[in-house]
C-alpha positions as CSV (number, residue, x, y, z in Angstrom):
1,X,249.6,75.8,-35.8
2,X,251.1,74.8,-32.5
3,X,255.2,74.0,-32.3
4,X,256.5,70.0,-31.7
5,X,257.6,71.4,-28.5
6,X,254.2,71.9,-28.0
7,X,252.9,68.9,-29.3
8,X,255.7,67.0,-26.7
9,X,254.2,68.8,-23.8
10,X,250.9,68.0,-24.2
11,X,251.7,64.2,-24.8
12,X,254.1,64.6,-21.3
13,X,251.7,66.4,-19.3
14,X,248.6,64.2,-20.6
15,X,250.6,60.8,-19.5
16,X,251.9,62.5,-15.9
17,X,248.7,63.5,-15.0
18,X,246.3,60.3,-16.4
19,X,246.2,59.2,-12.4
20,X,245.1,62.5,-11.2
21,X,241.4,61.9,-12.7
22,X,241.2,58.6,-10.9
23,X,242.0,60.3,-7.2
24,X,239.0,62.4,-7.4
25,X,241.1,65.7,-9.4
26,X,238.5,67.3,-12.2
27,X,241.0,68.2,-14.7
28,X,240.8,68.6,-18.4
29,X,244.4,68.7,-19.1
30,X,244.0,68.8,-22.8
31,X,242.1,71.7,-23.0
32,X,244.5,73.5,-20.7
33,X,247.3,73.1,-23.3
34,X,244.8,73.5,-26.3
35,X,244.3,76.9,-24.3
36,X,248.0,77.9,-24.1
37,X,248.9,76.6,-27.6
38,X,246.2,79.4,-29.0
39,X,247.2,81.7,-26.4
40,X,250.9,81.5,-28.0
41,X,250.2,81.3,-31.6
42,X,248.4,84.8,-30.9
43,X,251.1,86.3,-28.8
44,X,253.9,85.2,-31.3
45,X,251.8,87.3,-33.8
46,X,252.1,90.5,-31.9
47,X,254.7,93.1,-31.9
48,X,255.4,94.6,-27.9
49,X,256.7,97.7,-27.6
50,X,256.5,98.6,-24.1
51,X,259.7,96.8,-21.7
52,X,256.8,95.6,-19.8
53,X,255.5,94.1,-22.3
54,X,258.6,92.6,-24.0
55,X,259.6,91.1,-20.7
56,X,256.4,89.2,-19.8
57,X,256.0,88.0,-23.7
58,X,259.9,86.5,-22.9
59,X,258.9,85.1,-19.7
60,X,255.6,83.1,-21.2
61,X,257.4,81.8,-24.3
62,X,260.5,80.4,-22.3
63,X,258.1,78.4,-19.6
64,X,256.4,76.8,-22.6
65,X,259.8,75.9,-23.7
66,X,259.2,78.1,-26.7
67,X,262.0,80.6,-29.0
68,X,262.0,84.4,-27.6
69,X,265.3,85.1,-28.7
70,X,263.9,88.0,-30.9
71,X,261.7,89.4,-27.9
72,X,265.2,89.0,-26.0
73,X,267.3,90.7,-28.7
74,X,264.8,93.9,-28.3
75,X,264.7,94.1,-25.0
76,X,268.6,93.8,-24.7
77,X,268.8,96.5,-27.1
78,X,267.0,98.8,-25.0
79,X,269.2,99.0,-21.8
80,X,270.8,101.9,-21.5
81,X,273.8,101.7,-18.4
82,X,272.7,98.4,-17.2
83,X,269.0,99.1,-17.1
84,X,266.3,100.2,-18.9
85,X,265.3,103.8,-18.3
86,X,261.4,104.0,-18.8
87,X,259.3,106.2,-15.8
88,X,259.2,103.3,-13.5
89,X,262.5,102.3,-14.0
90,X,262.9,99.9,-11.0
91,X,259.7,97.5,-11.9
92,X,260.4,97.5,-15.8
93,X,264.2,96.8,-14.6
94,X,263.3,94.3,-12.4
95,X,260.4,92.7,-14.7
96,X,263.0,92.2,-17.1
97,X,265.7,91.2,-15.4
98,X,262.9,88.1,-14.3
99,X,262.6,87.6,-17.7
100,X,265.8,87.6,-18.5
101,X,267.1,85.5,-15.7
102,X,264.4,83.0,-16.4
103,X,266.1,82.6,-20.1
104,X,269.5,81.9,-18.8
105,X,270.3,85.5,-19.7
106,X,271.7,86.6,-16.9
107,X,273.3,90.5,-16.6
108,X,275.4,91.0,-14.2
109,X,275.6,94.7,-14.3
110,X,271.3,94.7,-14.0
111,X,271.4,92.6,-10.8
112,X,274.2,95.1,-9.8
113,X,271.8,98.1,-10.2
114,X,269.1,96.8,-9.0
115,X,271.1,95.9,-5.7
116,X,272.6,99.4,-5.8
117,X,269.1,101.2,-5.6
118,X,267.8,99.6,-2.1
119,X,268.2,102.5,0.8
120,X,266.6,101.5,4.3
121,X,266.0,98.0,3.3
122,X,263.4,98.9,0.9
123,X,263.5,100.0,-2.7
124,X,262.1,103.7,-3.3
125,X,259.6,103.6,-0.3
126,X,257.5,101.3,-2.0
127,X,256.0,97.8,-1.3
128,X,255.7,97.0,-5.4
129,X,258.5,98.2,-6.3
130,X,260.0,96.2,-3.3
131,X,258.3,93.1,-4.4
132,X,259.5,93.4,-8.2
133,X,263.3,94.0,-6.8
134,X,262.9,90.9,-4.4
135,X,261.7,88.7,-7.1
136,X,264.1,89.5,-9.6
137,X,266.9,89.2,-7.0
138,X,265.8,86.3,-6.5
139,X,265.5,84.5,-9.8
140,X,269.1,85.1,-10.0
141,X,269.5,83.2,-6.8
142,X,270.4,86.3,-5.0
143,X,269.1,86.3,-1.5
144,X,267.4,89.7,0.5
145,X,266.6,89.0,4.1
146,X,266.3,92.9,5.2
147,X,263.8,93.6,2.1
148,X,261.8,90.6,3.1
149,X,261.4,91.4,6.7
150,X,260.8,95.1,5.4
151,X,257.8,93.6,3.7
152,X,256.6,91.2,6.4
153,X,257.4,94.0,9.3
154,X,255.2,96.6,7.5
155,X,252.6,94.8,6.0
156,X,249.2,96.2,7.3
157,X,245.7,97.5,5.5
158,X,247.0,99.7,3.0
159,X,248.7,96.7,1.4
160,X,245.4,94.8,1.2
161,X,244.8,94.7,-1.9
162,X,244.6,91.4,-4.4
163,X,247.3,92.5,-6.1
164,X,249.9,94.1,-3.9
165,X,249.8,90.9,-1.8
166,X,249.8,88.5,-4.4
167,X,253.0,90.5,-5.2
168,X,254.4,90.3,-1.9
169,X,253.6,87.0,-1.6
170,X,255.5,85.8,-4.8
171,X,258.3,87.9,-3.9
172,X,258.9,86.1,-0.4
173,X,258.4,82.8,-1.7
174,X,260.8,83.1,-4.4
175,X,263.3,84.4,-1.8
176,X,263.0,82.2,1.1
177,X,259.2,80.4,1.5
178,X,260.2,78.2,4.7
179,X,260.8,81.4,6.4
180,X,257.6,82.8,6.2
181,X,255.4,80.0,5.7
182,X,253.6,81.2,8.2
183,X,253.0,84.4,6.8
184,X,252.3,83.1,3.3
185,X,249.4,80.8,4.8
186,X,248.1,83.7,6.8
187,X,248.2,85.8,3.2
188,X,247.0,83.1,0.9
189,X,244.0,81.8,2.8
190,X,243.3,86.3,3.1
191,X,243.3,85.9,-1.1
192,X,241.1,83.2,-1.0
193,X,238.5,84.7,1.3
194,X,238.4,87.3,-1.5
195,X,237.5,85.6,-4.8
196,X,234.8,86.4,-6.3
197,X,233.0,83.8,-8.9
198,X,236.3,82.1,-9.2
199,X,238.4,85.6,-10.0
200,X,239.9,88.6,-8.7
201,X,238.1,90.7,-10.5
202,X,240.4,91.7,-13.4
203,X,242.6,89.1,-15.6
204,X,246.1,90.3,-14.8
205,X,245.3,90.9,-10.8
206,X,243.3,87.0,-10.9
207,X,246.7,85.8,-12.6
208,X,249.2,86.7,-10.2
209,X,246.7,85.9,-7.3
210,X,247.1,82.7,-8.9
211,X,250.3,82.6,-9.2
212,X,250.8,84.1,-6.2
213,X,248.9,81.0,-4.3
214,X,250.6,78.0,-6.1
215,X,253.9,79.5,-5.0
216,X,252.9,79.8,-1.0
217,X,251.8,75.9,-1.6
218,X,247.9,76.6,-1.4
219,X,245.8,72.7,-2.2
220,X,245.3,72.2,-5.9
221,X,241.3,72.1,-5.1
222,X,241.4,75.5,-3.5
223,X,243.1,76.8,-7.6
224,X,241.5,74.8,-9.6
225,X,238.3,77.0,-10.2
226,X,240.4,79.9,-10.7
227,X,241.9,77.9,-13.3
228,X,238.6,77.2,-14.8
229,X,237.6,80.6,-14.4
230,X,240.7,82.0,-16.5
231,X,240.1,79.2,-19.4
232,X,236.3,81.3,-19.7
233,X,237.9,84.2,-20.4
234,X,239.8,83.3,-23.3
235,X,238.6,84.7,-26.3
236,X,238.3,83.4,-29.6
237,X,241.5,85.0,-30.8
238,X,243.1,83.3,-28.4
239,X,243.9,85.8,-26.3
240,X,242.9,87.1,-23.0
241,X,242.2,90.7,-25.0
242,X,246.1,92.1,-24.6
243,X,249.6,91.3,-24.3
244,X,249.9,91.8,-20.4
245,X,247.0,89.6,-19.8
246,X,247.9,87.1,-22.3
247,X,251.2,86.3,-20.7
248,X,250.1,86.0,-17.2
249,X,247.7,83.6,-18.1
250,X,250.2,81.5,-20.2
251,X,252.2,81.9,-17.1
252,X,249.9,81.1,-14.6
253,X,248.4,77.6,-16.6
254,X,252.2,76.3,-17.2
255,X,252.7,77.1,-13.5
256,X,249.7,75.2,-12.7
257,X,250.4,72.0,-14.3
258,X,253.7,72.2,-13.0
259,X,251.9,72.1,-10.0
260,X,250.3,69.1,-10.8
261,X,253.0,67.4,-12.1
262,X,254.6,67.7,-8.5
263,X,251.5,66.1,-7.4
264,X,251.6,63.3,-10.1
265,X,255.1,62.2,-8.9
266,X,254.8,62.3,-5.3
């Protein structure tokens, strides 16, 4: 059964959005929140274990306006010194602290470690882990020019993947998207050039290309087969096959019809 809150989104979104199917915008609202209402009856029935997991299931519950506070209370539990020591300690730390941020459950003493662990602008030589410390900085309003220009200064082939520059991109727009508008354009319309029958490939990679495109400000046409695309794979559980998948995807719809709303109101 889906939630009130649920219920009251639907009716919200449905009466925003009426005016978009009469300026030429195919969209089937309904079934979009028909889509994340079984995608969160599923994922409130499952048990995470993993931080990564824990902090993604808190991040798609609080956009749908949905309770995490027991996903919250575990992953709380399991900081140890201000962060959470798993064997990538700087990405779980930072997914997380997105997470957690994103709740209005701010921790100090995470941002603090997290800040603490940059050396030569970057975080531990690496452009993901980079991107994960960027974003989370910057969900707490916390701006970081050098580890943005790191990013932008060394980007190149080896970072052209789907992924990594979805990640890069999210990361740069969250910190300061006027800035590198230009660079975002330039990145977004790369991502575009590489769908492939309205996906990346995988789930979790196609989600945070989504994502990744609706931050940099790419047209609603240019996402909205990708949208369609990620509704197909649904399954009939409701899920998109496991926790990680499942929560991008709640993610990425919410995100989208925030988009749209945007649109509605202009």
């Amino acid at each position: 059964m889906q939630s009130k809150k649920m219920d009251s989104q639907i009716n919200k979104d449905e009466c925003r959005l009426n005016a978009l199917s009469g300026a030429g915008f195919k969209i089937d609202i309904t079934g979009i929140n028909i889509a994340a209402s079984r995608g969160l009856v599923w994922l409130k029935e499952q048990q995470p274990e993993a931080i990564k997991d824990i902090s993604r299931s808190v991040q798609a519950l609080t956009v749908w306006n949905e309770s995490a506070s027991t996903q919250i209370e575990k992953l709380l539990s399991l900081k140890k010194d201000g962060y959470w020591k798993t064997q990538t300690p700087l990405t779980d730390t930072a997914r997380a602290c997105i997470a957690l941020c994103g709740s209005g459950k701010v921790q100090p003493e995470t941002v603090r470690w997290i800040r603490e662990q940059q050396r030569d602008d970057n975080w531990n030589n690496s452009e993901i882990d980079t991107a994960y410390a960027l974003m989370a900085l910057g969900e707490c309003r916390i701006k970081n020019e050098n580890g943005c220009n790191w990013l932008v200064s060394n980007y190149g082939k080896k970072w052209e993947h789907p992924g990594t520059t979805s990640l890069i991109i999210t990361a740069l727009s969250i910190q300061n998207k006027e800035k590198y508008r230009g660079f975002l354009s330039n990145r977004a319309s790369w991502l575009l050039s590489k769908k492939e029958d309205g996906g990346w490939t995988y789930i979790a990679t196609s989600n945070l290309v989504i994502q990744a495109l609706i931050l940099a400000g790419t047209k609603e046409e240019d996402i909205t087969p990708s949208i369609k695309w990620l509704l197909g794979k649904q399954q009939e559980n409701g899920s998109w096959k496991d926790i990680i998948s499942t929560t991008l995807s709640l993610i990425t719809l919410k995100m989208y019809l925030d988009k749209l709303n945007s649109i509605s109101k202009k």
